[in-house]
C-alpha positions, 0 to 999 in steps of 0.5 A: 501536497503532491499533485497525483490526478490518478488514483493510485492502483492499490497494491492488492490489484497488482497483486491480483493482475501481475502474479495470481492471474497470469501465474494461475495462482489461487488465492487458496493457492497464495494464502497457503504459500504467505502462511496466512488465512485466504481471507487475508490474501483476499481482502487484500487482493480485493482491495479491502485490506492493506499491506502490512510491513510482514505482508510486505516482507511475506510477498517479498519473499515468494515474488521476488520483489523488495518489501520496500516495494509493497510498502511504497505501493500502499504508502501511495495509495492511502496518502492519495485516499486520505488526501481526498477523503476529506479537506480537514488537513488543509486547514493546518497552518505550516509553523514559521520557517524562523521558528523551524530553522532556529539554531539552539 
């Protein structure tokens, strides 16, 4: 697996630190602006709630950014949650590399 030591920032803070603050966006404000509820803005800036493929598409849009970015974002950030929520994957044996490899 990958040998990340820090938790990864979770989107919704970044969300929260580099545009509603420094922007004097509200939550209210934002919500309006995606055309979702603000309980959606804020469970995700809250660090509650997750990145969507139409969120992402959504903050795309009003930020100027990629969705690829906000998917990537929460893509890291569960990888790393999952990977240290619990030792149960590791218990998976990798198949045989002839196995995997063999010609049809």
């Amino acid at each position: 697996m990958r040998n990340m030591k820090r938790k990864p920032t979770h989107p919704g803070k970044i969300i929260k630190e580099d545009y509603l603050l420094p922007l004097a966006i509200s939550i209210t404000e934002m919500a309006a602006i995606l055309g979702v509820s603000r309980k959606t803005v804020s469970k995700i800036t809250n660090e509650r709630g997750v990145i969507t493929p139409e969120m992402a598409l959504r903050l795309s849009s009003a930020l100027d950014t990629s969705p690829e970015l906000w998917l990537n974002l929460q893509k890291t950030y569960d990888l790393w949650q999952a990977e240290h929520a619990s030792n149960a994957w590791r218990i998976v044996k990798p198949l045989s590399p002839k196995l995997l490899h063999a010609s049809a």
